[in-house]
N, C-alpha and C positions, 0 to 999 in steps of 0.2 A: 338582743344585741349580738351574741354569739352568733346566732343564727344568720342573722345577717350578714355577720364576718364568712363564715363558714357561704352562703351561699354566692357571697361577691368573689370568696377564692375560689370555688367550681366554675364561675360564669366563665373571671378570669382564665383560668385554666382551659377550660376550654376552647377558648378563641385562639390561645395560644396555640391548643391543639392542632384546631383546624386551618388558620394561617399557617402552622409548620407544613400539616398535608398539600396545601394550595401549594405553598413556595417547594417543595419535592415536586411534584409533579408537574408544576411550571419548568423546571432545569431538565426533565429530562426529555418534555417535549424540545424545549431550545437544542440542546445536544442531538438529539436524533435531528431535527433540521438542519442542522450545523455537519452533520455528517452526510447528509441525502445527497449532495452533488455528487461527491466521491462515489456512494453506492450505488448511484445511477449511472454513472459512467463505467464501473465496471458491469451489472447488468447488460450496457450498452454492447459492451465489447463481448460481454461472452454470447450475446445473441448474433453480433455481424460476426461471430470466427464460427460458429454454430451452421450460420446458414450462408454460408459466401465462403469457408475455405473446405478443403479436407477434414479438419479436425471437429472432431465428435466428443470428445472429453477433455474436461479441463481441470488441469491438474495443480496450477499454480497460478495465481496475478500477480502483476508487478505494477509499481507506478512511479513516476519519475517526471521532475521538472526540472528542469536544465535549460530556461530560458524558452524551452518547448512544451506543455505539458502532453505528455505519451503514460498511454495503458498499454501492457503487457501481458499475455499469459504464456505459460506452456501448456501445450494439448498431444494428445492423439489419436490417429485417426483411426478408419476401423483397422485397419492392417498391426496396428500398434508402434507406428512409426512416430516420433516424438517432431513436432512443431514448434516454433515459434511468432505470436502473431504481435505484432503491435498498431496501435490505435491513435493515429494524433487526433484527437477531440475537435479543436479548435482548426483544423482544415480539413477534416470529415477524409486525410488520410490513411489507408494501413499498407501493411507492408506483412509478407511470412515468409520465413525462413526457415529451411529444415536443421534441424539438431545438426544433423551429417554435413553440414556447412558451416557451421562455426564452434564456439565454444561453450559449453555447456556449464552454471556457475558451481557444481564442486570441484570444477577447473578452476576456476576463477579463485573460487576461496582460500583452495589448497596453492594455488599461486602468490596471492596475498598474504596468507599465511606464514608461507618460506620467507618471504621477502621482510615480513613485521612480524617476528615471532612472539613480544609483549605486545600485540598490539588484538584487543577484542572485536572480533566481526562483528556488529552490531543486525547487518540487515546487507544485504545486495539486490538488487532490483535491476531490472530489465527496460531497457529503453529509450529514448530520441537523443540525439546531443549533434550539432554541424552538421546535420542530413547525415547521420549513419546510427546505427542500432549500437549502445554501449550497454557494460555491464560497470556499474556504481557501487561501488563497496564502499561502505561504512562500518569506521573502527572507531574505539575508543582508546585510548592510552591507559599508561597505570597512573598517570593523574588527575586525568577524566575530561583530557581534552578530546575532542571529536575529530577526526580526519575522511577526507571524502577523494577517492581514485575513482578512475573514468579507466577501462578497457575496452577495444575494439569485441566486436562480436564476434568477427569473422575469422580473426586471430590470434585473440586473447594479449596484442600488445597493449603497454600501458597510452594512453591518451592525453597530448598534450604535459 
C-alpha cells in the first residue's frame, strides 16, 4: 500500500516536472517571437546603412514611434567620421545626416539635464517625428512619473 502511495507520488511528480519544462520553454519561444519584429527590423537597417550609405560601423540603435515608427543608428565610416542614419520601415524611407550637422545626444542629455535637474534620463533615442529627425528624451521624476521631450536634430531646440 505504501508502495503504491510512494510510486503514485513519483508519477505525480514527475508530470509536474515535465509540464513545468513544457510551459518554461513554451514562454520563451513566445517571447523571442514576440521580440523578432523589432530584431529584424534592426538587422534590416544596419544592413541598408552598411551597403547604401558611407557608414561601415555601427555604434548605437535607436528606435522611436511618434505616430511614425523610425529606426536609427549612429555609425562611421572608414575616415571615422560619425553618421546618422534613419529608417522609416513602413515607407521603405531613410534619410543620413552627418554628426557635423546637427546635435549629438550628450548634447541633448546635458541640455535636459540643466533644464530638469531632479528629473532621471531614462533612455534618448533617435528619430522620425512631422518629417524631421528628433531626439526624444525620457525622464522619470522623483515620484516616478514619466515625462517625454522631442528636440530638433538639427538644432537641439525643444519641439513643439
Amino acid at each position: 500500500m505504501i508502495q503504491d502511495d510512494t510510486k503514485q507520488t513519483f508519477k505525480f511528480l514527475a508530470w509536474v516536472f515535465i509540464i513545468l519544462i513544457f510551459l518554461y520553454f513554451a514562454f520563451i519561444v513566445i517571447f523571442y517571437k514576440a521580440g523578432n519584429p523589432e530584431r529584424s527590423e534592426i538587422r534590416e537597417l544596419n544592413r541598408i546603412a552598411v551597403e547604401k550609405t558611407p557608414i561601415k560601423y555601427t555604434e548605437k540603435n535607436y528606435h522611436l514611434n511618434r505616430g511614425v515608427n523610425s529606426y536609427a543608428l549612429k555609425g562611421l565610416t572608414k575616415n571615422h567620421r560619425t553618421y546618422y542614419f534613419i529608417y522609416l520601415p513602413g515607407s521603405k524611407k531613410a534619410y543620413l545626416y552627418s554628426a557635423s550637422k546637427g546635435v549629438n545626444e550628450g548634447l541633448i542629455r546635458n541640455k535636459y539635464s540643466a533644464k530638469e535637474p531632479n528629473e532621471k534620463i531614462t533612455e534618448v533615442n533617435l528619430g522620425w517625428y512631422k518629417n524631421k529627425p528628433v531626439w526624444e528624451v525620457s525622464s522619470k521624476n522623483i515620484v516616478g512619473e514619466y515625462h517625454y521631450q522631442l528636440y530638433n536634430f538639427k538644432d537641439g531646440k525643444l519641439v513643439g
